[in-house]
N, C-alpha and C positions, 0 to 999 in steps of 0.2 A: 117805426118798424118793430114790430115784434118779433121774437126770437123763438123758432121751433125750438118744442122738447127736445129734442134729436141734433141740434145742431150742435158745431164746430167753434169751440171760440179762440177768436183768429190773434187773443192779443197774449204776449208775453211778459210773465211777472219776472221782472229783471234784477229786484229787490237783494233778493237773497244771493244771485251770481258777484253782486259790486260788493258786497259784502266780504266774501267770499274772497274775492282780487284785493280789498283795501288789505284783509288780514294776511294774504300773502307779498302785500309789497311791504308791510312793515317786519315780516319776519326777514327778507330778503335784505331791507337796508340793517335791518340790526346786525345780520350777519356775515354781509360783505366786507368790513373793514377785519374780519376774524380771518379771511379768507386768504385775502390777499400776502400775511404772512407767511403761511406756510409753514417753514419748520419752525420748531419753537427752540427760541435762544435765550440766552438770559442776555441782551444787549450792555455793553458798560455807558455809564452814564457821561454826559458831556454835556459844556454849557458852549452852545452854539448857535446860531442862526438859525430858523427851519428852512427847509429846503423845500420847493413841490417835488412829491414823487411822480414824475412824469413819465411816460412809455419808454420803456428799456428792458434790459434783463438783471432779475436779481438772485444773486450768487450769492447763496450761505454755506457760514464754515460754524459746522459744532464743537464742543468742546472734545470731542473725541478728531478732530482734524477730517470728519467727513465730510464731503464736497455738495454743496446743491446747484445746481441750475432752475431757477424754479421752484418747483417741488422733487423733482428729481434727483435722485442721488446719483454722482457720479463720479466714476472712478479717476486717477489721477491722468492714466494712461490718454484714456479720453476726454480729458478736460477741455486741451483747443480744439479737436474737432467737435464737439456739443457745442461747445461756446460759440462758434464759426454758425454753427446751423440756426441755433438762436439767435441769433445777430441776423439771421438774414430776413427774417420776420417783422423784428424788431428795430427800431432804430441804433444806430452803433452808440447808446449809452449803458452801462453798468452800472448798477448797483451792491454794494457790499455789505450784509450782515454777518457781523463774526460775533462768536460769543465772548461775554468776557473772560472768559476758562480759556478761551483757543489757544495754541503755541502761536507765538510771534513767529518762529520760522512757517509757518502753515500759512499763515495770512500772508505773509512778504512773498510767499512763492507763489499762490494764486496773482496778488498785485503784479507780482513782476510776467508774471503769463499775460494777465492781459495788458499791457503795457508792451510788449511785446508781438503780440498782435495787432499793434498800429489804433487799440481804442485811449484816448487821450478823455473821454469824459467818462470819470469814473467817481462814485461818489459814495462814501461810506456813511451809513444809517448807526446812528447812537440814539439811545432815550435821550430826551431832555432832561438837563440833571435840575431837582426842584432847587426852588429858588427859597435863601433862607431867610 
């Protein structure tokens, strides 16, 4: 079959779109695990188990004793009701990043909040301390 001057060609060069997608799935994986931290801490270091980080909520505290849910900052006032609303999303586990700077009364009174609100799985995130 020969092909009019004038025609339509029906087929599409898909080369360069996959191209296109492989370089955006590898900017994505590089920088999902950036993500998923959130605020930045200086964590204290521990020699411990690893844990999977599984579906829950994670609650950071900075060295200035400011509160996260997430990524979000929030006030003390409203601590159990955010936490309440995120829990209902979420499965009823927490997770804990404090800074190593944080006051210890800052951390014991978030733990004791949610302890308090009847979550019993809660689990504190440390760096792994290297091994010498």
């Amino acid at each position: 079959m020969k092909r009019d001057r004038y025609s339509s060609m029906a087929e599409i060069n898909i080369t360069n779109l996959v191209d296109v997608m492989m370089v955006l799935l590898i900017v994505f994986m590089l920088t999902a695990p950036f993500l998923q931290a959130g605020v930045r801490l200086s964590l204290p270091k521990a020699e411990a188990k690893v844990i999977e980080e599984r579906e829950g909520v994670t609650i950071s505290i900075d060295r200035e004793g400011m509160i996260f849910i997430g990524k979000e900052q929030v006030k003390w006032e409203d601590f159990a009701s955010k936490l309440r609303k995120a829990l209902e999303t979420d499965e009823p586990r927490v997770f804990l990043r404090a800074d190593k700077d944080a006051r210890y009364g800052s951390v014991m009174r978030v733990i004791a909040r949610v302890k308090m609100l009847g979550i019993e799985d809660l689990g504190l995130i440390a760096e792994q301390e290297e091994e010498r």
